[in-house]
Biopython code that builds the backbone (N, CA, C, O; Angstrom):
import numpy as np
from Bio.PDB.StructureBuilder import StructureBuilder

atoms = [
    (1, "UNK", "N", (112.241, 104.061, 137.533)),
    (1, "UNK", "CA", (111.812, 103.843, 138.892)),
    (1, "UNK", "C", (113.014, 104.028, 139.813)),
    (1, "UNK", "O", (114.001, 103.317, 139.625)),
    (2, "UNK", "N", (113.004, 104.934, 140.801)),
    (2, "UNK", "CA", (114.222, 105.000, 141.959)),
    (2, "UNK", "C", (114.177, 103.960, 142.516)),
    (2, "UNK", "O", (113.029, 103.600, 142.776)),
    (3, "UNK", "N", (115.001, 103.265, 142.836)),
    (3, "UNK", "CA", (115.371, 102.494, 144.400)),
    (3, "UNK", "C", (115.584, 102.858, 145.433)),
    (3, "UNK", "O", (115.334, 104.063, 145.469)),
    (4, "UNK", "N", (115.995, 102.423, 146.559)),
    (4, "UNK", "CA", (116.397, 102.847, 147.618)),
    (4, "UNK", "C", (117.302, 101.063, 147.758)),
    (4, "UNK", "O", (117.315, 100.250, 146.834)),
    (5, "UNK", "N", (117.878, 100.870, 148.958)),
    (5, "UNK", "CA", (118.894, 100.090, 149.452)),
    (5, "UNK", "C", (117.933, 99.714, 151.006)),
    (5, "UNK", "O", (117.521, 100.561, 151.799)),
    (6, "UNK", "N", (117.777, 98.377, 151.099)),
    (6, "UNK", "CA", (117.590, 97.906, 152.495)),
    (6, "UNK", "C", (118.939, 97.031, 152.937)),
    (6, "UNK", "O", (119.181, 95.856, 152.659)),
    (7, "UNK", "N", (119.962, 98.224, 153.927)),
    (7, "UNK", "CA", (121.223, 97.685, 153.762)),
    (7, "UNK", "C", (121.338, 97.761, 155.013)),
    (7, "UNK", "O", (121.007, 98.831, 155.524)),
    (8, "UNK", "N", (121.746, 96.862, 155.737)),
    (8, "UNK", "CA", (121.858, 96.785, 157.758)),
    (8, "UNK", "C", (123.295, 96.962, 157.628)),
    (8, "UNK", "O", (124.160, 96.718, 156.787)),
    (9, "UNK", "N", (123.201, 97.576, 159.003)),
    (9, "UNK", "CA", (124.734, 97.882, 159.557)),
    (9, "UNK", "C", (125.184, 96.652, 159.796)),
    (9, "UNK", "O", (124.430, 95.857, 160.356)),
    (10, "UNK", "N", (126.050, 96.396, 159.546)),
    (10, "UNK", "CA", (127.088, 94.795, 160.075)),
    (10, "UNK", "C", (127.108, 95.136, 161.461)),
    (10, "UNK", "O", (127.105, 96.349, 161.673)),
    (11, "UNK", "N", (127.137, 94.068, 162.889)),
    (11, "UNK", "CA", (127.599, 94.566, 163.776)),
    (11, "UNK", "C", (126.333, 94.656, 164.798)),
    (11, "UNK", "O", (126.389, 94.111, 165.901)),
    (12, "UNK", "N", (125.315, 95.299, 164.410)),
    (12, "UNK", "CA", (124.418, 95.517, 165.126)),
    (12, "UNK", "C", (122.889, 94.421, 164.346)),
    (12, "UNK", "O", (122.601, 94.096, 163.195)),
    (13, "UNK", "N", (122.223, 94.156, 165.777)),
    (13, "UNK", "CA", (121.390, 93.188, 165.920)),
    (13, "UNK", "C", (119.840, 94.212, 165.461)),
    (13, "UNK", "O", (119.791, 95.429, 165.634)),
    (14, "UNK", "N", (118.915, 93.539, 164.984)),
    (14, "UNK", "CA", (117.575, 94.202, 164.592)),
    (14, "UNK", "C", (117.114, 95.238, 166.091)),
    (14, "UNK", "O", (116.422, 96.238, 165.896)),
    (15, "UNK", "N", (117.364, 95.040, 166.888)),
    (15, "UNK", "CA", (117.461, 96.227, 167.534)),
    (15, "UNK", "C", (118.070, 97.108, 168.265)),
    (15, "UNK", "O", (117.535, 97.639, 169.238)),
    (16, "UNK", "N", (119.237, 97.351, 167.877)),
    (16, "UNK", "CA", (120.397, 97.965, 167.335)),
    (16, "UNK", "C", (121.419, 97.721, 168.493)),
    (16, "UNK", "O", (122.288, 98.552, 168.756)),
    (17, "UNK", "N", (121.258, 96.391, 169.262)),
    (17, "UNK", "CA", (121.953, 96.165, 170.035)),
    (17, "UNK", "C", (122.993, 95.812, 169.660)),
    (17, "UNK", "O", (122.811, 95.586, 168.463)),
    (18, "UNK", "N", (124.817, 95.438, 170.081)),
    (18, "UNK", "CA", (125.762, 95.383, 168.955)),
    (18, "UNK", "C", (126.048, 93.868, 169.350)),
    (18, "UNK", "O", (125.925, 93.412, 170.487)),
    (19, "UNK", "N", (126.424, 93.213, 168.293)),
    (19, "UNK", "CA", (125.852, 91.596, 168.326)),
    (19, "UNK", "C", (127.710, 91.358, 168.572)),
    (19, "UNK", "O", (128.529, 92.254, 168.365)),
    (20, "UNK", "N", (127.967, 90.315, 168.924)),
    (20, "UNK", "CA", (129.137, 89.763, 169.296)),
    (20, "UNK", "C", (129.588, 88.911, 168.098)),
    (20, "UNK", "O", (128.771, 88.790, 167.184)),
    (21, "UNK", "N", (130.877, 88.255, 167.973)),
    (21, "UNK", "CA", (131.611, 88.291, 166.653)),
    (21, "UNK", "C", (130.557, 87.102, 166.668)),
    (21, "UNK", "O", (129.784, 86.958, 165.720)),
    (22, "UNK", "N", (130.542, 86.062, 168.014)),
    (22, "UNK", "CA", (130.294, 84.838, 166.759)),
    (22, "UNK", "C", (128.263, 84.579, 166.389)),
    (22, "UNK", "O", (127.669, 83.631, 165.875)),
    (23, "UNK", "N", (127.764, 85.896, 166.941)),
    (23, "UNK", "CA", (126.715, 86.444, 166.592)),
    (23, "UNK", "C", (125.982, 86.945, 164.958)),
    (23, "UNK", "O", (124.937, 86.759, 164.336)),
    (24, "UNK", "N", (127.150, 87.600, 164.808)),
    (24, "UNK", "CA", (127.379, 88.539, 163.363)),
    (24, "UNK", "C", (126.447, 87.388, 162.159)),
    (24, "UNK", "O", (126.838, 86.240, 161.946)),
    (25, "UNK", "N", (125.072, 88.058, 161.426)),
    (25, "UNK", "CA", (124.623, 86.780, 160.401)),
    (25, "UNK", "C", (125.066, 87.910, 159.482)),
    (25, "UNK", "O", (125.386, 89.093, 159.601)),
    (26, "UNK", "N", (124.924, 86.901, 158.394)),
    (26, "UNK", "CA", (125.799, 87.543, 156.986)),
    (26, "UNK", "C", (124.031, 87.876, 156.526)),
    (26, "UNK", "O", (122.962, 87.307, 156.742)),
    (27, "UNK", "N", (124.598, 89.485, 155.573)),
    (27, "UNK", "CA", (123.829, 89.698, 155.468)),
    (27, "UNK", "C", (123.847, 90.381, 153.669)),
    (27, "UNK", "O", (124.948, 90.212, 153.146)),
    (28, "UNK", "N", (122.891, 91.021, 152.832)),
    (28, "UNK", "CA", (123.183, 92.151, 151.848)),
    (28, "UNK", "C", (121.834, 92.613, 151.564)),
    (28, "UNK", "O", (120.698, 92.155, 151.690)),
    (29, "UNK", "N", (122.414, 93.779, 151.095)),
    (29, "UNK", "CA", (121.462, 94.804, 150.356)),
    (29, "UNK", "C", (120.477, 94.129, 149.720)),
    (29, "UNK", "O", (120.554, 93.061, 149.114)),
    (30, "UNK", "N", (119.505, 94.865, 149.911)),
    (30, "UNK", "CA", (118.298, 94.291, 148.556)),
    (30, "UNK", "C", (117.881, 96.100, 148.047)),
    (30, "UNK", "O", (118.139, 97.103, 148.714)),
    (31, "UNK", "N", (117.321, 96.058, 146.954)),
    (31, "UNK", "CA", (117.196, 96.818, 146.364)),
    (31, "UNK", "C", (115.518, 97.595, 145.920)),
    (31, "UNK", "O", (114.984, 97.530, 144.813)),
    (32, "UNK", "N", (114.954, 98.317, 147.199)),
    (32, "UNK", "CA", (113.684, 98.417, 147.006)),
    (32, "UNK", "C", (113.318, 99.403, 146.397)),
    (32, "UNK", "O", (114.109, 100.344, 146.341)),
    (33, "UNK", "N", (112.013, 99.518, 145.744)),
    (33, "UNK", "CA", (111.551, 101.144, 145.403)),
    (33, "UNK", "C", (111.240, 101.892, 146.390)),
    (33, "UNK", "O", (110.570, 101.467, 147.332)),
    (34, "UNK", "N", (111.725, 103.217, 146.306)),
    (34, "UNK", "CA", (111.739, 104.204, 146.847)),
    (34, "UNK", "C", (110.090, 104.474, 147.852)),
    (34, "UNK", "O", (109.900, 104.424, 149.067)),
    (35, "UNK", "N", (109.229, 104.731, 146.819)),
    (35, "UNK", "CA", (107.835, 104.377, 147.081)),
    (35, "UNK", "C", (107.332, 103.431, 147.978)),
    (35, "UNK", "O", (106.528, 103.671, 148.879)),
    (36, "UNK", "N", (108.053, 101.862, 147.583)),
    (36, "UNK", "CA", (107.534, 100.710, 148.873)),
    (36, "UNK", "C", (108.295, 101.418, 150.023)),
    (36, "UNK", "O", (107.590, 101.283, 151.023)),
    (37, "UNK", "N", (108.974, 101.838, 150.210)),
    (37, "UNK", "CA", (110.077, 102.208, 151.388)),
    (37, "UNK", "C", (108.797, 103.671, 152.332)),
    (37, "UNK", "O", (108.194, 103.768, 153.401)),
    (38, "UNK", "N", (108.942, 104.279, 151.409)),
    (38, "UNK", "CA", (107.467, 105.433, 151.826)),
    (38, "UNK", "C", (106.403, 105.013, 152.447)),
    (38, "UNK", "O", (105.856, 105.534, 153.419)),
    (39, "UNK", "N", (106.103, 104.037, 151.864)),
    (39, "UNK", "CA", (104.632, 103.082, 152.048)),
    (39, "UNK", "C", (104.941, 102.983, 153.328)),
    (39, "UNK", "O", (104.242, 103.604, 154.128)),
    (40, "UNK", "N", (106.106, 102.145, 153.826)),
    (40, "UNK", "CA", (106.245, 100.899, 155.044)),
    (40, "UNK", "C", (106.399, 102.410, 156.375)),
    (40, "UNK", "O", (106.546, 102.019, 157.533)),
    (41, "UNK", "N", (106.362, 103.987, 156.165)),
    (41, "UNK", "CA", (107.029, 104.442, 156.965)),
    (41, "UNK", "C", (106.180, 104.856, 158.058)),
    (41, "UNK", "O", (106.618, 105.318, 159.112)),
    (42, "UNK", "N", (104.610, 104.635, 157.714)),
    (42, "UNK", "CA", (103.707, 105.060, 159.064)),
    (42, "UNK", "C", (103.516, 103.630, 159.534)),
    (42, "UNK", "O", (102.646, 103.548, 160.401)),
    (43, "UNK", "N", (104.166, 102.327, 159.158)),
    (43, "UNK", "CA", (103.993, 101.185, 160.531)),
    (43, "UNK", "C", (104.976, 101.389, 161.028)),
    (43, "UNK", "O", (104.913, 101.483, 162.254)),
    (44, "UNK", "N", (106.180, 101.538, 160.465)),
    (44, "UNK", "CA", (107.367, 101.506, 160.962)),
    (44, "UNK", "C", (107.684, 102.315, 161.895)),
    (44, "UNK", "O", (108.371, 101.694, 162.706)),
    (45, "UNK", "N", (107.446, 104.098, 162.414)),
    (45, "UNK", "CA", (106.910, 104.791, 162.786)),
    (45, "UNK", "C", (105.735, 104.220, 164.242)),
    (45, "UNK", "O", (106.304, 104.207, 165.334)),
    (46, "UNK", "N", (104.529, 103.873, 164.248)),
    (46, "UNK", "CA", (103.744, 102.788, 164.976)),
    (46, "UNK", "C", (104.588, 102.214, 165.918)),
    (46, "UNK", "O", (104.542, 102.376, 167.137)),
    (47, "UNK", "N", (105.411, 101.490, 165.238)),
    (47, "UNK", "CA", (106.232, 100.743, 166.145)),
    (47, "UNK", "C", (107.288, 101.264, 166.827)),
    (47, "UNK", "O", (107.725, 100.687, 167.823)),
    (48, "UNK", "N", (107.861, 102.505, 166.331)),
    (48, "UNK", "CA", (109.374, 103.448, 167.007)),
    (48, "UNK", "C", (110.378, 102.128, 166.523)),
    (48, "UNK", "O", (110.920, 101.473, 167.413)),
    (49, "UNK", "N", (110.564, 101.830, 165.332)),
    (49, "UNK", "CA", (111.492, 101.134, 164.296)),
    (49, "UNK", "C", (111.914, 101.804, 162.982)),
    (49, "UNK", "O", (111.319, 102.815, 162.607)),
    (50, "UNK", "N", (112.759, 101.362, 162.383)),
    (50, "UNK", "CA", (113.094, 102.028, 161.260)),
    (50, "UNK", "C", (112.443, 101.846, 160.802)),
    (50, "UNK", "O", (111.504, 101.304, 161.386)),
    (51, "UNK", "N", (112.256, 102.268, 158.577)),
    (51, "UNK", "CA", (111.999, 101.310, 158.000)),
    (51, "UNK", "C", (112.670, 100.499, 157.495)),
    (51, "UNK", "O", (111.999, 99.811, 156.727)),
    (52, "UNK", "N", (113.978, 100.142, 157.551)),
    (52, "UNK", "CA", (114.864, 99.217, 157.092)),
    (52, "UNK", "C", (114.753, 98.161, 157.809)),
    (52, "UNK", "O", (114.808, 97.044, 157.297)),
    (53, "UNK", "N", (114.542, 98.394, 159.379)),
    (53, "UNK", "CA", (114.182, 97.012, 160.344)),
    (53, "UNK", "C", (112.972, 96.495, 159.907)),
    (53, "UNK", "O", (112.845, 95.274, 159.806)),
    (54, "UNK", "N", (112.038, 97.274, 159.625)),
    (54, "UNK", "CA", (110.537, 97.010, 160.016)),
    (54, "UNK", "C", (110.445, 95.918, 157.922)),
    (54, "UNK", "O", (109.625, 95.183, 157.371)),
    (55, "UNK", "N", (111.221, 96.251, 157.715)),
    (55, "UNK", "CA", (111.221, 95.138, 156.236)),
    (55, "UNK", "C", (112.177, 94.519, 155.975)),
    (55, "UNK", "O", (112.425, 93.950, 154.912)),
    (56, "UNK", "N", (112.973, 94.586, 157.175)),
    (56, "UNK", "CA", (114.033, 92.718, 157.440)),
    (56, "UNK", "C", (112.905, 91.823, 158.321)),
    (56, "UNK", "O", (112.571, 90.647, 158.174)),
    (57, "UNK", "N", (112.456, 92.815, 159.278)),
    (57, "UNK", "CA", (111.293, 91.923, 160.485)),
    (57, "UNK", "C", (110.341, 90.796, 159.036)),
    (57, "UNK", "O", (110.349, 89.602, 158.736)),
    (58, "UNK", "N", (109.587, 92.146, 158.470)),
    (58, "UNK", "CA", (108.783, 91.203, 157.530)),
    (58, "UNK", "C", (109.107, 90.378, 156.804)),
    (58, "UNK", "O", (108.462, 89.392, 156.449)),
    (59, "UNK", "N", (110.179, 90.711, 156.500)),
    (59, "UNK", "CA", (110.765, 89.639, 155.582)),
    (59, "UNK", "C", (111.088, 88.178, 155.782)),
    (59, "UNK", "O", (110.839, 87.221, 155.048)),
    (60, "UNK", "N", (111.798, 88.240, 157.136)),
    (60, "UNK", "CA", (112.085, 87.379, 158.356)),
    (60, "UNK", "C", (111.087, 86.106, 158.690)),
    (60, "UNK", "O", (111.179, 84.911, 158.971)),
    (61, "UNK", "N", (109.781, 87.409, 158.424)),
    (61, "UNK", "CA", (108.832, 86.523, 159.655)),
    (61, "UNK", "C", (107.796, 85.974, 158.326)),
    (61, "UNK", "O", (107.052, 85.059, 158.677)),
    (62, "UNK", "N", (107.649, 86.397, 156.884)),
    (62, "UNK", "CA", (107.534, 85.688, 156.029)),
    (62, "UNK", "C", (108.240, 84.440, 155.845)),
    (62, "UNK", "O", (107.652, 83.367, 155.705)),
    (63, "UNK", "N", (109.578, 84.581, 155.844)),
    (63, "UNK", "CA", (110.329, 83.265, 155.228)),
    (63, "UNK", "C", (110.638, 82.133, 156.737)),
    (63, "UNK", "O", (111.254, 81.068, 156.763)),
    (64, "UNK", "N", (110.131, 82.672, 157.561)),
    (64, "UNK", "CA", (110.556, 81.952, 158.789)),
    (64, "UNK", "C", (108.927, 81.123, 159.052)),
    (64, "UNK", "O", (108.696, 80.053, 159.615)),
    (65, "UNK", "N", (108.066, 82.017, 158.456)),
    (65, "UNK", "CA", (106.291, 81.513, 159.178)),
    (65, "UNK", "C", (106.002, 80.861, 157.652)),
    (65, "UNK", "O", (104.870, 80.385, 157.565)),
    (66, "UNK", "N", (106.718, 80.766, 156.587)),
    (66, "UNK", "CA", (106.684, 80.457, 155.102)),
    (66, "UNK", "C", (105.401, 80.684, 154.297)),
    (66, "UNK", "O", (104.679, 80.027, 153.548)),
    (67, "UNK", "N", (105.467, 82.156, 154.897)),
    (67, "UNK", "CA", (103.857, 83.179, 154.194)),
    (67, "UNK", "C", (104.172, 83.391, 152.638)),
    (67, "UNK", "O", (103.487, 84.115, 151.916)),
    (68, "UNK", "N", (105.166, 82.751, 152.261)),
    (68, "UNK", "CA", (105.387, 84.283, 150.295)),
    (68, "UNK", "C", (104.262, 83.720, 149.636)),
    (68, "UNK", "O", (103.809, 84.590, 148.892)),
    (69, "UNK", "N", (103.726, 82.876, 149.573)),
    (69, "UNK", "CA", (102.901, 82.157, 148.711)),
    (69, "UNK", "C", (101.464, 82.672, 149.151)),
    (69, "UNK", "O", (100.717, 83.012, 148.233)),
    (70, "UNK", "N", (100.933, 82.780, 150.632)),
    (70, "UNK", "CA", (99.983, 83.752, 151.223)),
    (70, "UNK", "C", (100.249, 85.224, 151.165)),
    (70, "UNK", "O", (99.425, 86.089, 150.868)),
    (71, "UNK", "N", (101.428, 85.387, 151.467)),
    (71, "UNK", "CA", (101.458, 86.805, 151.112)),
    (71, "UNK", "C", (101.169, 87.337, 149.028)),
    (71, "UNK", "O", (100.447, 88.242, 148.610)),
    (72, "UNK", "N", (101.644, 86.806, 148.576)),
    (72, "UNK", "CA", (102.175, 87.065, 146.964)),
    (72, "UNK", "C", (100.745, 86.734, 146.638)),
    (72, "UNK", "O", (100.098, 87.702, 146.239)),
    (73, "UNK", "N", (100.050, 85.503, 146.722)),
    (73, "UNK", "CA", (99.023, 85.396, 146.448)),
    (73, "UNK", "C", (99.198, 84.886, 144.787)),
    (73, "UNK", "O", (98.192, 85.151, 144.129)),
    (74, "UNK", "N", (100.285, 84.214, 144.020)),
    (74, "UNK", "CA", (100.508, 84.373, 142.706)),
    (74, "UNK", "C", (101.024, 83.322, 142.227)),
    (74, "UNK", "O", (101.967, 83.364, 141.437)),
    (75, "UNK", "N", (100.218, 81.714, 142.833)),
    (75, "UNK", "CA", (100.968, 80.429, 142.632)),
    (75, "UNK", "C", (100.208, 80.424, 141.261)),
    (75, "UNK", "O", (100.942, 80.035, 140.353)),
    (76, "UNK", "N", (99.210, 80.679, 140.947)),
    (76, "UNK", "CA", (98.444, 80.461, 139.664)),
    (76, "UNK", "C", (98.392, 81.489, 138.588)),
    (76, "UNK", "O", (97.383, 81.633, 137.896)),
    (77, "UNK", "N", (99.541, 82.254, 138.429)),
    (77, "UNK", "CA", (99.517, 83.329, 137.672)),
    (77, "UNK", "C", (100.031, 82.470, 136.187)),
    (77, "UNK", "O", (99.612, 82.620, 135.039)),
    (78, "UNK", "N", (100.696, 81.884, 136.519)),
    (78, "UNK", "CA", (101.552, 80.711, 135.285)),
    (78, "UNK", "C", (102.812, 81.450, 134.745)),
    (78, "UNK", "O", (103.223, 81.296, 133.595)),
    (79, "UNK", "N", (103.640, 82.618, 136.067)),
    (79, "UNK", "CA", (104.625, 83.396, 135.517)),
    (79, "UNK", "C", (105.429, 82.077, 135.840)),
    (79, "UNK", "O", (105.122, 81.217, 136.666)),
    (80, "UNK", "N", (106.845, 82.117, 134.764)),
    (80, "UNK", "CA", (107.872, 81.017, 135.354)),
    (80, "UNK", "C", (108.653, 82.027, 137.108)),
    (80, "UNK", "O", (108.356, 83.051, 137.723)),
    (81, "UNK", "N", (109.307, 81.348, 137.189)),
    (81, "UNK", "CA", (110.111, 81.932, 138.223)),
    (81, "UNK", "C", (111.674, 81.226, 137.797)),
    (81, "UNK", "O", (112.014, 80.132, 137.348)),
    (82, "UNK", "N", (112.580, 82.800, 138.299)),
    (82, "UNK", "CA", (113.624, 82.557, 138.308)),
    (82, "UNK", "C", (114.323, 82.159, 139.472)),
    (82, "UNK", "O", (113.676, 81.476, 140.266)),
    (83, "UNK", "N", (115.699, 82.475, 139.805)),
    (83, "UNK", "CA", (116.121, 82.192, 140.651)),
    (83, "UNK", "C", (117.311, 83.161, 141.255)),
    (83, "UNK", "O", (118.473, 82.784, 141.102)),
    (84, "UNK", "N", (117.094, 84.176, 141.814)),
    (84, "UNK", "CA", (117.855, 84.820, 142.318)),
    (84, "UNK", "C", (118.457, 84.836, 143.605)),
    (84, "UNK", "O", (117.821, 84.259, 144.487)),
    (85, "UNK", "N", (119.619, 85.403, 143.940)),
    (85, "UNK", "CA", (120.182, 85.343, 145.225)),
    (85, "UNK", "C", (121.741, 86.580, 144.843)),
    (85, "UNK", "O", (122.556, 86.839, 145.729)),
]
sb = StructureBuilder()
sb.init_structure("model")
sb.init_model(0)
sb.init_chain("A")
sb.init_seg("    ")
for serial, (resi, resn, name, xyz) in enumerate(atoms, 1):
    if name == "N":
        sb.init_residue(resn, " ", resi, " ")
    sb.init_atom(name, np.array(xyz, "f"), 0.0, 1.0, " ", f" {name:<3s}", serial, name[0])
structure = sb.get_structure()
């Protein structure tokens, strides 16, 4: 399976305004498939956003509105979960 990289420029703000030092959030790569990245490119597009913004936004507004469990849909699957970071 290819990946692709959802990797933000340091420096600049989700809309690509350039953020000031004591602005700057720490940030890293995540590592998506190529394919999900394809998928996300006619909303992303919709909106005149990347797709690298348009799946920090979601990501964001999942862990900020605390959707993964509505979104994933997979509290009863009985997979364990690990713990990554």
């Amino acid at each position: 399976m290819t990946r692709g990289l959802i990797s933000p420029v340091y420096g600049f703000g989700a809309d690509g305004a350039r953020e000031t030092r004591g602005e700057r959030r720490r940030m890293r790569p995540v590592p998506v498939p190529v394919d999900v990245l394809e998928g996300l490119q006619p909303a992303a597009r919709e909106r005149g956003i990347s797709v690298p913004e348009l799946a920090q936004r979601l990501l964001e507004t999942i862990s900020a509105e605390k959707m993964v469990t509505a979104v994933l849909d997979d509290e009863a699957d009985g997979k364990p979960r690990g713990r990554y970071l």
